[in-house]
PLY file of the C-alpha trace (Angstrom):
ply
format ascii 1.0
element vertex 176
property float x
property float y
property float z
element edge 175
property int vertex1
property int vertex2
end_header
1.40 -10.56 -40.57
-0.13 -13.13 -38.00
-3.63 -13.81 -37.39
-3.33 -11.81 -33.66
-1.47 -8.45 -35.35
-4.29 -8.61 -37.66
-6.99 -9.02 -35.13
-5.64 -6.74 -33.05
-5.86 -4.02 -35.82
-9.28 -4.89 -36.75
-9.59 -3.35 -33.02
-7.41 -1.09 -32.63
-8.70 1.03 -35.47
-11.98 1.00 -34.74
-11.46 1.68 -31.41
-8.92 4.76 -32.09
-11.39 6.53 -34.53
-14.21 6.01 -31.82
-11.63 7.94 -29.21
-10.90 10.39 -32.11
-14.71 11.18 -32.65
-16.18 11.56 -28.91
-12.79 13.70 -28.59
-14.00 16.03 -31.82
-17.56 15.97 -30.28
-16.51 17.27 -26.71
-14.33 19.71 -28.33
-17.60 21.08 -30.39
-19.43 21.05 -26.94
-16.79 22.61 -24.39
-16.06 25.42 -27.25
-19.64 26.82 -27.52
-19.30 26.21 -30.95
-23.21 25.25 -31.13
-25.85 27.90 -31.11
-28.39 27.51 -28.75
-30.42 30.16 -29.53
-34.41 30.28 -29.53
-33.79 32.83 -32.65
-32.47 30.43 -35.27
-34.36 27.47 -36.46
-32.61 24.29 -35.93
-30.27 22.67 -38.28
-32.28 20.25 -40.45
-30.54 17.11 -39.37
-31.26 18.01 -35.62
-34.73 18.55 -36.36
-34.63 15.81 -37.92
-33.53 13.88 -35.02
-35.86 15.51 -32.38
-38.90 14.95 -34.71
-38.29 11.60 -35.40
-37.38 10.81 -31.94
-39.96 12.70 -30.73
-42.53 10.47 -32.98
-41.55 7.27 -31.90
-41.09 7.81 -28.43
-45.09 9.12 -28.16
-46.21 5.72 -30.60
-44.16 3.64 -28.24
-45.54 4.50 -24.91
-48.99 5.97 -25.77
-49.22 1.96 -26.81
-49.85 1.73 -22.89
-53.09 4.14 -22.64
-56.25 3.33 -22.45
-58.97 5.06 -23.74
-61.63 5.46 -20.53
-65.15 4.65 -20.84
-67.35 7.40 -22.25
-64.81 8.86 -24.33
-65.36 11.29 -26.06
-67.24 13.19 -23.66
-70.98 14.86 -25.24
-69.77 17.87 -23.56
-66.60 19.45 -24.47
-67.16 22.71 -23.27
-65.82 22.14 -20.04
-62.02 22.02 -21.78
-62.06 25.48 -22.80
-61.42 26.98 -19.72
-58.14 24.40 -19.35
-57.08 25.19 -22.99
-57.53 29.15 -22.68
-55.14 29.00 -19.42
-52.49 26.76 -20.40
-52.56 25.90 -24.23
-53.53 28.86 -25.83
-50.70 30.74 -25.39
-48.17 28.92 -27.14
-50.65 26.88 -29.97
-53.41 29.34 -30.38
-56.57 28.10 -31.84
-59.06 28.47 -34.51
-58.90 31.83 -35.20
-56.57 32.86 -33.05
-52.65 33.12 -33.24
-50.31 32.17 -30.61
-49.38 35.11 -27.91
-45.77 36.39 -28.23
-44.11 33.39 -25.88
-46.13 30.87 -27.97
-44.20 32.80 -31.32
-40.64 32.57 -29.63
-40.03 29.37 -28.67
-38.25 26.94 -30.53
-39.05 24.12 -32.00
-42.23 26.16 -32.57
-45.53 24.95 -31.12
-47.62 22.98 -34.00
-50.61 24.08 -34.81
-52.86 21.62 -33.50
-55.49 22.34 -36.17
-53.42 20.71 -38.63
-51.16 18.41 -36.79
-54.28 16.33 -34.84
-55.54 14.39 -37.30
-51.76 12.94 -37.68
-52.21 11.69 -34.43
-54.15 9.22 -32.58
-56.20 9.99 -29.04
-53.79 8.20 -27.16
-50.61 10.06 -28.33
-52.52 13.23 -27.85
-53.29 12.29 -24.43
-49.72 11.11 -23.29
-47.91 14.15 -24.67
-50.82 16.57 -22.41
-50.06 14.21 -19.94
-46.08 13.88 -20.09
-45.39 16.96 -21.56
-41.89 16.80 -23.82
-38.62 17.60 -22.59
-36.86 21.15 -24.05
-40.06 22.05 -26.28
-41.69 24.35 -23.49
-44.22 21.72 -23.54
-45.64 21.10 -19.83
-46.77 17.64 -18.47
-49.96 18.41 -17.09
-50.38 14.92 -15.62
-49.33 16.28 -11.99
-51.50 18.81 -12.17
-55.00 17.92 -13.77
-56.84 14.93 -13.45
-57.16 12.22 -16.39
-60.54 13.18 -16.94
-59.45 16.75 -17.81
-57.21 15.68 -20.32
-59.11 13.42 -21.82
-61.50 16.62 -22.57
-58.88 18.45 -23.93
-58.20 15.68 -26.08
-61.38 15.51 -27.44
-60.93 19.45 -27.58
-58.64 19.55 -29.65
-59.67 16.81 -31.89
-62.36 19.25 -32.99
-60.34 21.98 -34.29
-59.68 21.25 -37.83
-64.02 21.85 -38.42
-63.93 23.97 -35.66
-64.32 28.00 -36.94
-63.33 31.18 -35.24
-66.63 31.81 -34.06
-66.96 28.56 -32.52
-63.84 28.74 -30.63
-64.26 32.12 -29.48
-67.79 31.63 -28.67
-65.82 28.41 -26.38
-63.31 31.09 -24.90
-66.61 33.56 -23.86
-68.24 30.75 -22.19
-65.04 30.03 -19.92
-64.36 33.79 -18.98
-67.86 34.63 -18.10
0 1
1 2
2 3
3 4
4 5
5 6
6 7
7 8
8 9
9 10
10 11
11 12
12 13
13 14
14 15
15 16
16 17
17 18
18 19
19 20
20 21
21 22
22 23
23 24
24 25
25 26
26 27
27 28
28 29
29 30
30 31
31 32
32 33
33 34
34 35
35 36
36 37
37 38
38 39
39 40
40 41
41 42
42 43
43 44
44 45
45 46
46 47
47 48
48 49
49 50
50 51
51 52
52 53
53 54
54 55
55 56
56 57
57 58
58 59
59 60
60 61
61 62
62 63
63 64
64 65
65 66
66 67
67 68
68 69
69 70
70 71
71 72
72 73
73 74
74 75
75 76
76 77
77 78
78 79
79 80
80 81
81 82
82 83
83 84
84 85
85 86
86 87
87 88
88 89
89 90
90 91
91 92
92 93
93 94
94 95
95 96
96 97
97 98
98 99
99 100
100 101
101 102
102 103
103 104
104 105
105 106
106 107
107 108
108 109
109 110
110 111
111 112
112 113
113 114
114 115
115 116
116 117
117 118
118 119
119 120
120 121
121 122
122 123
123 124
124 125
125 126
126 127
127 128
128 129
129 130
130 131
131 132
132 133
133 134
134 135
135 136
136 137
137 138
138 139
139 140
140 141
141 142
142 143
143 144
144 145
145 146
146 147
147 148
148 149
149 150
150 151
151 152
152 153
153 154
154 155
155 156
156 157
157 158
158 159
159 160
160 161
161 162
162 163
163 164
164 165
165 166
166 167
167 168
168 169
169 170
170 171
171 172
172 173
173 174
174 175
């Protein structure tokens, strides 16, 4: 065997069982083979994958934000109203359980009581701000102003002490 057959195998083979594989994958696709369903959890490698993704992706460009002067606000009252409206539903709070479209989406909403303290105020902010893509999670960025956000930031950094009463005492402020 000469150098070139050789070489040319050491491609050919590789290249072949590349072929082979995106072939297998766009069979699995086109077939409807994978279950898309809200109902079922997903498979632990793929959550695996979106989490980790996921993780990174927020650490990587929350790098870029800056926390503004005067953070955290004294006053976080004026967040409830903005989490009652558009957070509520889908992480709850203390106290209080996620409404039925909160329950059925998939991946499930965390439960920012015990996922905050994971996370630092910048990653908090850029995911409120950017949303993430096929969670159900919104960007609010077009919508609110960064001084918003940064409330519901600090919001939510206060719900692992926060109690029931507390919250809902919060949520009766907003409504009234």
């Amino acid at each position: 065997m000469k150098i070139g057959d050789s070489l040319l195998s050491a491609l050919v083979i590789p290249a072949g069982l590349a072929l082979a594989g995106l072939a297998a994958g766009l069979v699995v696709i086109y077939s409807g083979a994978v279950d898309i369903s809200a109902v079922k959890p997903h498979y632990a490698l793929t959550k695996w994958v979106l989490e980790t993704a996921m993780k990174h992706s927020v650490e990587r460009r929350a790098r870029k934000v800056a926390i503004p002067g005067g953070y955290p606000p004294s006053a976080i009252g004026d967040a409830f109203p903005h989490y009652a409206e558009m957070c509520a539903i889908c992480h709850g709070g203390p106290g209080k359980q996620p409404s039925k479209i909160g329950k059925g989406l998939r991946p499930k909403p965390p439960d920012l009581a015990k996922v905050v303290h994971q996370m630092r105020d910048e990653e908090i902010f850029w995911i409120v701000k950017n949303g993430i893509r096929m969670t159900g999670m919104p960007a609010f960025g077009p919508t609110h102003k960064d001084s918003e956000l940064w409330n519901m930031v600090a919001l939510v950094k206060t719900f692992p002490e926060m109690t029931p009463e507390q919250y809902q005492q919060g949520t009766r402020k907003q409504i009234q």
